[in-house]
C-alpha positions as CSV (number, residue, x, y, z in Angstrom):
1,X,-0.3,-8.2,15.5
2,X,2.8,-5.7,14.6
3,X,2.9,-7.2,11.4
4,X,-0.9,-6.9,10.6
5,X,-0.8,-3.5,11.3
6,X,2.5,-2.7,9.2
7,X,0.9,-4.8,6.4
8,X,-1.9,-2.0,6.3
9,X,0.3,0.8,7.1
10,X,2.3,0.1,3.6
11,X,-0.9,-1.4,1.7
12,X,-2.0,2.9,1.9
13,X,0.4,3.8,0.7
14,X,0.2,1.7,-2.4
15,X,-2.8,3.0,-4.4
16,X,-2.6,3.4,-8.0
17,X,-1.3,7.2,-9.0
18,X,-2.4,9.3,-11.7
19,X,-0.8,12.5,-12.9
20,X,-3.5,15.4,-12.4
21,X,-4.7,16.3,-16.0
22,X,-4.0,13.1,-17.9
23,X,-6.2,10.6,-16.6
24,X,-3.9,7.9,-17.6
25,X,-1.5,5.9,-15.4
26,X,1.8,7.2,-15.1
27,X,4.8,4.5,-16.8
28,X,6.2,1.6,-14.6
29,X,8.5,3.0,-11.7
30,X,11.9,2.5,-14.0
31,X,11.4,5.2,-15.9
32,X,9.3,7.5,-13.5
33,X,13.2,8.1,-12.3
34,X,13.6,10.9,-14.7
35,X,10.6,12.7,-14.3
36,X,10.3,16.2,-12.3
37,X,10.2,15.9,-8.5
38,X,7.5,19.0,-8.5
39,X,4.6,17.0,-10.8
40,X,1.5,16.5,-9.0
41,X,0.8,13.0,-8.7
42,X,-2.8,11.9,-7.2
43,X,-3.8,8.6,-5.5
44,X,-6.8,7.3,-4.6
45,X,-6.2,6.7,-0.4
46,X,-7.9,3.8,0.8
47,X,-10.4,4.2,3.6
48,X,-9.5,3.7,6.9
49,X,-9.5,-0.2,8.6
50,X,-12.8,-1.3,9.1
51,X,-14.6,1.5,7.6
52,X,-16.4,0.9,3.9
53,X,-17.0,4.3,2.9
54,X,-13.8,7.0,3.2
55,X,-11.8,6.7,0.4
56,X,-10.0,9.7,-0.8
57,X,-7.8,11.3,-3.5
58,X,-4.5,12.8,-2.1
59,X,-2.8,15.0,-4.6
60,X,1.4,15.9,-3.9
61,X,4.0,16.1,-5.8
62,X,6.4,13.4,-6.8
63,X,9.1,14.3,-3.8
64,X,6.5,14.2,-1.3
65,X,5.3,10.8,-2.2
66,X,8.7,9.5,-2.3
67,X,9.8,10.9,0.8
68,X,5.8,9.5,2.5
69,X,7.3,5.8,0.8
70,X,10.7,6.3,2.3
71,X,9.4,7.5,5.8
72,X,6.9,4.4,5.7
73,X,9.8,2.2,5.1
74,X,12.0,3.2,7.7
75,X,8.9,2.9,10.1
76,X,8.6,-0.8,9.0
77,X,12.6,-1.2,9.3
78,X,12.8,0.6,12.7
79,X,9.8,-2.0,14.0
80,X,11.2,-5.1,12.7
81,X,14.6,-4.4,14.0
82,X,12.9,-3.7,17.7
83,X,10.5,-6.7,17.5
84,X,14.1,-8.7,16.5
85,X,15.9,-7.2,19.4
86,X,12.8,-8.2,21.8
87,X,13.0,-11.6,20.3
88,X,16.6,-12.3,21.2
89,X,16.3,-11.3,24.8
């Protein structure tokens, strides 16, 4: 159930991005490295489980999606390592 739910948590956070203005996708993640932490970058936010209609476009800029990724990330880290922990006891 734990991984269900994690599964979805990290599926939202993978929509496709666009940079506001250009209505193109931006280039593969390798060479997104370089670009400006302060660019707005919008996704398309999936609606909520269970629910059809809610979709939404999130705009932020480049350092706030990274650090939403690298906060989701952690989350999934922190929940393996407790549902490992569980397991061995």
């Amino acid at each position: 159930m734990l991984m269900i739910l994690l599964a979805a948590t990290v599926a939202g956070f993978s929509a496709i991005p666009t940079v506001v203005g250009t209505g193109t996708t931006p280039p593969p993640p390798a060479t997104r490295v370089a670009e400006n932490p302060d660019t707005v970058v919008c996704r398309v936010v999936p609606a909520p489980t269970g629910q059809i209609l809610g979709s939404r476009r999130e705009c932020r800029t480049t350092r706030e999606w990274v650090a939403i990724h690298h906060d989701a990330a952690r989350q999934i880290d922190d929940a393996q390592q407790t549902a490992d922990q569980l397991g061995n006891n």
